[in-house]
N, C-alpha and C positions, 0 to 999 in steps of 0.2 A: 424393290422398296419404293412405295410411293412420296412424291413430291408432299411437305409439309401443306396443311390446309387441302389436299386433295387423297381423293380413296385412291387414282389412278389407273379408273376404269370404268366404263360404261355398260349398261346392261342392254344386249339386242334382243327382240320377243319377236315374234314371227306370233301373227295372232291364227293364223291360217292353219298353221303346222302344232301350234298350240308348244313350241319347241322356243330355249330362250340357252344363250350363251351369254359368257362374260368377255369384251375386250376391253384388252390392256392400252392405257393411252399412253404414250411414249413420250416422255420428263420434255423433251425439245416442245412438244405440242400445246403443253400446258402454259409453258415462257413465253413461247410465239403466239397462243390465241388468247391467253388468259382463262377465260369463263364465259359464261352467259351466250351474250350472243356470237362473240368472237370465236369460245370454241366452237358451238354450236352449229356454226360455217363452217368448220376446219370437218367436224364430223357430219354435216349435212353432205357436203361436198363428198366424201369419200364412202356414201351411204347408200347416194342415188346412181343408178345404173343408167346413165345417158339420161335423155329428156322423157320426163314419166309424165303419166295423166295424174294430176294432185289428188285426186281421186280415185286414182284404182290403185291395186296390190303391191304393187315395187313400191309405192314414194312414201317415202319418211315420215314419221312424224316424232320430233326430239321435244325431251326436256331434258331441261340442262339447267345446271347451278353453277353457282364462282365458288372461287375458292373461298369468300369472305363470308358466307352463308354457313349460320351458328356459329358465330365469332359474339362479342357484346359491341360489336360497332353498327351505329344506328342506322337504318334503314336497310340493313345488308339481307333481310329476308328475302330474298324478290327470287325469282325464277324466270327461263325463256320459256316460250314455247315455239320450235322454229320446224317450216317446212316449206314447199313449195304451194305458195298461196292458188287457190280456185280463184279467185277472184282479179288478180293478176296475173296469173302463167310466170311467176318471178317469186324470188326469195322471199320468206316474212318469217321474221323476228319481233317475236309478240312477250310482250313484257309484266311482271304484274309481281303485288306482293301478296303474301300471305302465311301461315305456317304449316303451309302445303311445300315450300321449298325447302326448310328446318327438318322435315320428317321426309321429305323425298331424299335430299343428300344424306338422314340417317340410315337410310336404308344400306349404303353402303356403294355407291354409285357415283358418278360424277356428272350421268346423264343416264336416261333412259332411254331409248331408239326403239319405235315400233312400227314392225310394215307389217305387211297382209289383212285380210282382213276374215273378220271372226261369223261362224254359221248364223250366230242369233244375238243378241245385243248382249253385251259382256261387259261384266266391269273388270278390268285385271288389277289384282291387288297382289301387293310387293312388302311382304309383310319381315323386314329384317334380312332382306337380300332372297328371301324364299317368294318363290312366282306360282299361283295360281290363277283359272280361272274362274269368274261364277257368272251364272246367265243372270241377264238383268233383264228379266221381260216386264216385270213388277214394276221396273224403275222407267223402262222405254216410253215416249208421252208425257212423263212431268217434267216439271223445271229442274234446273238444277240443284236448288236448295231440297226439294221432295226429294230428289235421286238420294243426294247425300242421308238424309234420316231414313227411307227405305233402304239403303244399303248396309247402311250403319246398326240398325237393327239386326242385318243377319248378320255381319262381321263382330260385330262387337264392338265396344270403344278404344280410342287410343288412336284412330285411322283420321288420317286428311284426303278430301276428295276434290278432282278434278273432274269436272263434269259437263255435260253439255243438255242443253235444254230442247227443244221441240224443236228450234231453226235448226240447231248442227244435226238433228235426225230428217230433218227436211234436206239438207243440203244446200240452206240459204248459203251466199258465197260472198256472205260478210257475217258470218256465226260466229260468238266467240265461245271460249272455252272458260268457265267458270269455277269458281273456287269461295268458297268463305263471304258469298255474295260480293265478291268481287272477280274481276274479268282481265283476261288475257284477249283484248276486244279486236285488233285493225288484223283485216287480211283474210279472215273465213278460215283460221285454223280449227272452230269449233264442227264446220263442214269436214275437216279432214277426217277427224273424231268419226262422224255420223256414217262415213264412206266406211269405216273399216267398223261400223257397230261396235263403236267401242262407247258407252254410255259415260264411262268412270273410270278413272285409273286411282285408286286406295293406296295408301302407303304409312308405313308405320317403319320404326327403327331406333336402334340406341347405337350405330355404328359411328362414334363423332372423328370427327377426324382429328388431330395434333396441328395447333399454330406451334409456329418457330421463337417466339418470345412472347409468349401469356403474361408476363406479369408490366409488360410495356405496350402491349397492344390495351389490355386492360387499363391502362393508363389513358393512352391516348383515346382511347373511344369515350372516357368518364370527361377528358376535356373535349371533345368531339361533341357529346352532347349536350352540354353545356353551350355550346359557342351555337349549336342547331337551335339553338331559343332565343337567339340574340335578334339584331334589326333586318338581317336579312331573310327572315320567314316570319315576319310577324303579320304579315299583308294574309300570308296563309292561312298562320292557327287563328286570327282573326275574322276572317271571314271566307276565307276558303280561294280556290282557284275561279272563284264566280264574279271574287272583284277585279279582276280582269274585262270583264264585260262593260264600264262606264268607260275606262279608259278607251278602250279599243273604241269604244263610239263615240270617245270625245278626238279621236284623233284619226278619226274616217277608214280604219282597216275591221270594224267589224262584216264579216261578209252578210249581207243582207240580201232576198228574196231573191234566194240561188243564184248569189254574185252578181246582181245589178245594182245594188248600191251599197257602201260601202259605212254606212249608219243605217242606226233605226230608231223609229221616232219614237216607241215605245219602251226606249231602253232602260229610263228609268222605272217603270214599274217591275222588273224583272232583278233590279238591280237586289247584291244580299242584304245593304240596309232595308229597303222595301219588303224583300222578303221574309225579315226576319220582325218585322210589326204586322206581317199578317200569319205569316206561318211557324208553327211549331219548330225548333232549330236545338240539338245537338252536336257534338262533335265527338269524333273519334281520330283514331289512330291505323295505321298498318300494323302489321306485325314488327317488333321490333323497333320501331319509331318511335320517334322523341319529340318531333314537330307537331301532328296533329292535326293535317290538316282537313282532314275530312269533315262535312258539317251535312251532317243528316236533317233532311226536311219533313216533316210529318204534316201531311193532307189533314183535313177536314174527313172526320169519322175514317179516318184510317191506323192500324193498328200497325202496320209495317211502315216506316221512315225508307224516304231517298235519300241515296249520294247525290248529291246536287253539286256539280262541275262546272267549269267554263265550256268544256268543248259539249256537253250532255244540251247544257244552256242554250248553247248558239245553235246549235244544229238542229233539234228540237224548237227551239223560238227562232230568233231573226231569219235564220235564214227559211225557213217556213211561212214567217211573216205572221208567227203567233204571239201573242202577247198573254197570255192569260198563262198564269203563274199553276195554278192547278192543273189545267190542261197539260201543262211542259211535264210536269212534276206526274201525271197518271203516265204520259206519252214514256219517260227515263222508267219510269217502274215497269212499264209491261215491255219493253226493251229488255231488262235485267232478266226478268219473268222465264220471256222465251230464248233467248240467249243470243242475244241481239246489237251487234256496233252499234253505238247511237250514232257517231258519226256519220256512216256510209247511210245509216236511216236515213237520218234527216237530209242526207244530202238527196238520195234518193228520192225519197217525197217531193222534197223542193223541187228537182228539174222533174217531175210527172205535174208539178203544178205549172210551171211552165209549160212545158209542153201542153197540157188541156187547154190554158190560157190561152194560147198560140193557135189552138188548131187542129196540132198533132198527135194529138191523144185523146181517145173517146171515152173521157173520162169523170164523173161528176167531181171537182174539185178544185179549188182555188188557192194562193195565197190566203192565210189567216181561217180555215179553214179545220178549225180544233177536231170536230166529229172525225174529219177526215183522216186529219193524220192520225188519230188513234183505230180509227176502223183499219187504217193503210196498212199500222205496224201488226196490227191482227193476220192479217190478210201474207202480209211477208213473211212473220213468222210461223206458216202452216204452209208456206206456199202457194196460194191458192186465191182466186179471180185475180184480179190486176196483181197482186201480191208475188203470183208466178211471177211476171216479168219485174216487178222491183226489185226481187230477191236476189237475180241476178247481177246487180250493181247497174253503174249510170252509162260506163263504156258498153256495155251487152244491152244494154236497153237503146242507147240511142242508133247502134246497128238495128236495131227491129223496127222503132221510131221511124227514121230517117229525116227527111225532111229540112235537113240542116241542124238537128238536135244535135250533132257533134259538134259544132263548134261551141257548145254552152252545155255539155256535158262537164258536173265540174270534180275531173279527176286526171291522175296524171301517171300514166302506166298499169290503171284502171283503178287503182286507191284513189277515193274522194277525198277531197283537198277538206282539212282542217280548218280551224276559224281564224285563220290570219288573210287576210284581202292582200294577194299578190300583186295586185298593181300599186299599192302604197305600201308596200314590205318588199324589197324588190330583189334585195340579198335573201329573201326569203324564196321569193320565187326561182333565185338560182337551185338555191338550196334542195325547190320541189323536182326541178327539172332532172339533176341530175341524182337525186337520189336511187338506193338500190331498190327500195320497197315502192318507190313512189312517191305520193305527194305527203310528207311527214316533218311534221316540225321535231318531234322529239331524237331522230336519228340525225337530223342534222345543225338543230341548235341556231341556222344562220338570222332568226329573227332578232337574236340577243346583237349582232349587230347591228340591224335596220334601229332597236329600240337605244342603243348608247349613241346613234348621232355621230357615229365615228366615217359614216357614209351618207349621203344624199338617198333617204330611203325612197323617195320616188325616182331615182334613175338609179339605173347600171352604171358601175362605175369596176374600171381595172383592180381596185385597190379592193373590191368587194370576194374577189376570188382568194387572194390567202387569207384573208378573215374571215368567207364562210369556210375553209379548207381546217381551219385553227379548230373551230367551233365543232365541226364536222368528226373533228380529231379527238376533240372529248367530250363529245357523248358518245361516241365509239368505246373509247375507255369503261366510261361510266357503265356505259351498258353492257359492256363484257363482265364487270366487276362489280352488274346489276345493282348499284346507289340510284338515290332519289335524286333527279335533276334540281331539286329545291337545294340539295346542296350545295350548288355550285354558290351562289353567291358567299355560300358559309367559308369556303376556302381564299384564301390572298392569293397562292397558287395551283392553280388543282389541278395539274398534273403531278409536281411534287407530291402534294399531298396525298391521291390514289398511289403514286411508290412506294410511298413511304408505307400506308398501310398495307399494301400487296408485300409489302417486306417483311413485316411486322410479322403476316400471319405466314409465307413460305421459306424462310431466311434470305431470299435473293438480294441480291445488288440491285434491285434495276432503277433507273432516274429518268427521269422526265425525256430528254433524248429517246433511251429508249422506250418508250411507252408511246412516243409521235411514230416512231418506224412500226413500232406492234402495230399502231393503230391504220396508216397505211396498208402494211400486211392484210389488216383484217377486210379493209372496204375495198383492197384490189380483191379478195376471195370473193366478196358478195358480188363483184361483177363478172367473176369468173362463172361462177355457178349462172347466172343470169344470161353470158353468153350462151355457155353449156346450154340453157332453156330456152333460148333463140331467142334472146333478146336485138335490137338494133337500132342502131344510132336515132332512129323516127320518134322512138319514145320517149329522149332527153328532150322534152317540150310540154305546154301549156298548152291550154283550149282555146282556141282562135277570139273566142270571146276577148281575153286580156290583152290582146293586141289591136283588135277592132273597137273595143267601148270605152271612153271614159268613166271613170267615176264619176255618177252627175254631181252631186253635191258633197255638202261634210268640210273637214279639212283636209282631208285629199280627193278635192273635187281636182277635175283635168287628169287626173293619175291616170296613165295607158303604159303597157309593155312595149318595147321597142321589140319585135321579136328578129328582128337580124343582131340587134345588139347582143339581145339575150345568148343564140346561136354564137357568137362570138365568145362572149365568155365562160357556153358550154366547153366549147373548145380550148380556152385557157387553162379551164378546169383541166379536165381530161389532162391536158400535156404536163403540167405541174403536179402531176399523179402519177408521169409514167408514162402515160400508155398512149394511141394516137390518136391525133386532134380528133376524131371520130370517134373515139372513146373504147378500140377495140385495145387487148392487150400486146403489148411487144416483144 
C-alpha cells in the first residue's frame, strides 16, 4: 500500500530496448528523501551504474514530483528534472513549474527514469501509466513550443509536454528543458534530452493520489493563499523579480562586465519602472500560484511577450555591458526560442568579451555590443562558428582559451555564477564554494544572510557557516517539497510550516527537528553521488579573479575574497556536516 500523497512507485524506460518496468519505492525512502529533488538523489543515486558519460546510454535522466503536487496548496505544481549535468561532470537538480508536473504525477508515478537512448528522435508519451513511443522527425529542429503543437496534433488534446529545442538537439551543455514556455534552465539537462533523442516526453492521466486529511489541508492552503498576497511578495506581483536590479546596483553586488565591477551606470534605464513607460507589460502566474509574479514584456511590433527576470536581466544586460532594454528583451526571447540558460548565456558572452578585449580571443566583439550578443546566442544555439566553443560553457572554453582566462572564468564547478557579486555577498560566496551543483544561489539560500546584516557581508565570518548551513537546510526542504522560494518570507517559521503541510497531505509526525536531519541526509547524498563522479576537494572554490581584484567602485568598492579564509570555512562547513575537513565522507 502506498504512502498517503504518493503513487509509490517510479517508472524506468530504457529508450534503447523501447522496454519500461515499474519500481516500487520503499515507505522508508519517501520519509527519508521526501520529493523533488531529495528523492530524486535517493533514486539518481541507485540508478547510475558508477561514473557514466552524461551523455551516453547508462546515465539517467529523472523527473520527479513531491508528494504536495495536486494538493490546493499554492505553488506546489513544480517538478525536478535531475541527472548528471554535461556541463559540470556533477549532480543537477533543475527546478520549474507548470501543469506538466499535475499531469506527470497523474499518470501514476512518483518519478519517471529514463536511460538509453532512442534510434531517431522520439517523443515518449505516458498516457495514464500506458508507455509508448512515437518518432518525432516532424518535431526535431523546432523550438519547443512548435514541438508541443506538432506533437500535440498527432496525440490529441489533454497531453503536457516536456521538450527541448534546437540547443538540447545540438548538445549545447547549458540546454534547458522546456515546458509551457517555461524552463527547467541551469546544468544542460535539455543536452541530456538531445543525447538520448528524446524531443518530448507527453503525459496525461487521472491517477490522483489520496492526502491524509482533505478537509484541513484544504483549509490551511485557503489561509496559505491568503497570507501569499500579503507584504512579503508584493515587491514581486508588483513588479516582478526585476526589481532586484536597482537594489543590487545601489548596494555594489550587481555583477557587472563579467565581474569587474560590481554596479552599472546604466542601471536605471533597465530598471521595471523604466521599463514599464516604455514597454508593453503584463503579468501572469505559475501553475497553481496565487502570488503572480511573472510580468511579461512585449517588444515593439512583437506579437509574442517575454518573461523578464532578474537573473535573464543581469546576465543578458550588465554583465554584457548592454543597456538597451529591447536588445536584452530580443537576446531572453531567442534564448527561450532555442532552449537556452540565459544565465550560462550571458555569462558566457560576457568572459568571450573579455577575452577578445584582452587579446585572447580572435573575436569581433565587445562589451555593450547588442548585434553581438544576439548573433552569439544564434551561433550557441546551432552550435556553430564561435558558438561551437561558447556552447561548451566558460570552464571548457577557458581550457581552450588559455592565457590566464581561468582565473576570470566566472563559474564554479563549471556552473556560471548567478547575479549576486561574491566579493560583497560573502556568505554567498561560501554558499557558491561549497555547493553540490555549483555556483547557485537558489539551492543554498546563504545570500538571505549576507542581505539581513546579521553578518559582515564583505568579510567571512565563523558565525556565517551555521547560518549559511540553516539556509542551505531549507531550500533543501523546499526543493524536495518543490515550493516557491518567494514563500519563504510568507512563513514566521518555515520549517514547521513545510511539516505541517507534508503532514497534512501524508499523515506523518514529522517536525522541524526532523526535517533539518532529512535535509542533511539529503545534501550528504548530493555529495555522495558527486564523489561517485570524481568530484574533489579543488573544486570547493572561486575564480582567482575574487581573490585578486577589488571592487573598483559602488558601495562595495575595496570588497576582495580572502581566499585562505574562505578555504577555512570551506572546511568548517564540511566538519559540521559530518564529513572531513576536506569534505570527503566518514
Amino acid at each position: 500500500m502506498s504512502v498517503l500523497g504518493y503513487h509509490g512507485q517510479y517508472l524506468r524506460i530504457d529508450l534503447s530496448s523501447r522496454k519500461s518496468e515499474v519500481v516500487a519505492l520503499a515507505p522508508g525512502s519517501m520519509r527519508h528523501h521526501i520529493g523533488g529533488s531529495g528523492l530524486g538523489t535517493h533514486i539518481l543515486l541507485n540508478e547510475t551504474p558508477g561514473q557514466v558519460d552524461p551523455l551516453g546510454e547508462e546515465a539517467p535522466l529523472i523527473f520527479v514530483f513531491s508528494p504536495l503536487v495536486g494538493s490546493p496548496l499554492t505553488t506546489s505544481a513544480k517538478f525536478a528534472v535531475m541527472a548528471k549535468s554535461p556541463l559540470t561532470l556533477r549532480i543537477n537538480d533543475s527546478l520549474s513549474s507548470s501543469a506538466f508536473a499535475i499531469a506527470g504525477k497523474n499518470t501514476g508515478y512518483d518519478a519517471i527514469v529514463i536511460v538509453g537512448i532512442a534510434e531517431e528522435p522520439t517523443c515518449l508519451v505516458i498516457d495514464d501509466g500506458d508507455v509508448q513511443f512515437y518518432e518525432a522527425n516532424d518535431a526535431w529542429g523546432t523550438s519547443s513550443t512548435q514541438a508541443a503543437e506538432i506533437l500535440e496534433s498527432k496525440l490529441g488534446s489533454g497531453f503536457q509536454f516536456a521538450s527541448i529545442g534546437p540547443a538540447g538537439e545540438k548538445l549545447v551543455r547549458y540546454a534547458t528543458v522546456s515546458h509551457d514556455t517555461r524552463h527547467a534552465g541551469r546544468g544542460g539537462l535539455g543536452a541530456v534530452m538531445g543525447s538520448k533523442r528524446l524531443k518530448a516526453v507527453a503525459v496525461r492521466g487521472n491517477r490522483r493520489v489520496q492526502f491524509a486529511q482533505p478537509d484541513k489541508l484544504l483549509a490551511y492552503s485557503k489561509q496559505l493563499s491568503q497570507e501569499s498576497l500579503g507584504p512579503a511578495t508584493v515587491k514581486y506581483r508588483e513588479l516582478g523579480t526585476v526589481s532586484n536590479l536597482l537594489t543590487f546596483n545601489r548596494l555594489g553586488t550587481l555583477p557587472t562586465r563579467n565581474f569587474q565591477q560590481g554596479s552599472f551606470e546604466a542601471a536605471e534605464v533597465l530598471a521595471p519602472e523604466s521599463l514599464a513607460t516604455t514597454v508593453e507589460r503584463t503579468r501572469a502566474s505559475c501553475a497553481a500560484c496565487t502570488i503572480g509574479c511573472e510580468h511579461i514584456f512585449r517588444m515593439p511590433n512583437q506579437s509574442q511577450g517575454v518573461r523578464l527576470e532578474y537573473e535573464n536581466l543581469f546576465a543578458l544586460g550588465p554583465l554584457c555591458g548592454i543597456s538597451d532594454p529591447n536588445a536584452i528583451l530580443a537576446a531572453s526571447a531567442r534564448c527561450d526560442e532555442l532552449g537556452i540558460d540565459t544565465i550560462s548565456a550571458g555569462a558566457t558572452i560576457a568572459f568571450a568579451m573579455e577575452c577578445a578585449e584582452r587579446g585572447l580571443l580572435d573575436a569581433d566583439i565587445e562589451f555593450g555590443d547588442a548585434d553581438g550578443l544576439l548573433a552569439l546566442i544564434d551561433q550557441i544555439g546551432q552550435s556553430d562558428g564561435l558558438g561551437q566553443l561558447l556552447a561548451q560553457g566558460t570552464r571548457a572554453m577557458s581550457k581552450t582559451i588559455g592565457g590566464g582566462s581561468e582565473d576570470f572564468a566566472p563559474h564554479v564547478k563549471g556552473l556560471e555564477i548567478p547575479g549576486y557579486e561574491p566579493r560583497a555577498l560573502q556568505t554567498m560566496a561560501l554558499g557558491f564554494a561549497v555547493g553540490a551543483r555549483g555556483a547557485d544561489h537558489n539551492r543554498s539560500g546563504a545570500y538571505q544572510v549576507d542581505f539581513s546584516e546579521s553578518v559582515d557581508r564583505m568579510n567571512l565570518e565563523d558565525d556565517s557557516v551555521p547560518l549559511a548551513i540553516d539556509t542551505e537546510n531549507e531550500s533543501t526542504i523546499m526543493d524536495s517539497l518543490i515550493l516557491c522560494k518567494f514563500l519563504r518570507g510568507v512563513f514566521s517559521d518555515r520549517m514547521a510550516s513545510m511539516a505541517e503541510m507534508l503532514n497534512l497531505v501524508t499523515g506523518w509526525d514529522v517536525d522541524s527537528n526532523e526535517l533539518a536531519v532529512t535535509a542533511d541526509r539529503i545534501v550528504t547524498a548530493k555529495k555522495r553521488y558527486n564523489i561517485e563522479q570524481g568530484w574533489t576537494p579543488a573544486e570547493d572554490a572561486l575564480p582567482k579573479r575574487f581573490y585578486q581584484e577589488e571592487l573598483p567602485e559602488g558601495a562595495s568598492s575595496g570588497a576582495i575574497l580572502d581566499e585562505q579564509q574562505l578555504q577555512r570555512l570551506v572546511r568548517l562547513y564540511n566538519t559540521s556536516r559530518g564529513w572531513s575537513e576536506d569534505g570527503w565522507l566518514l
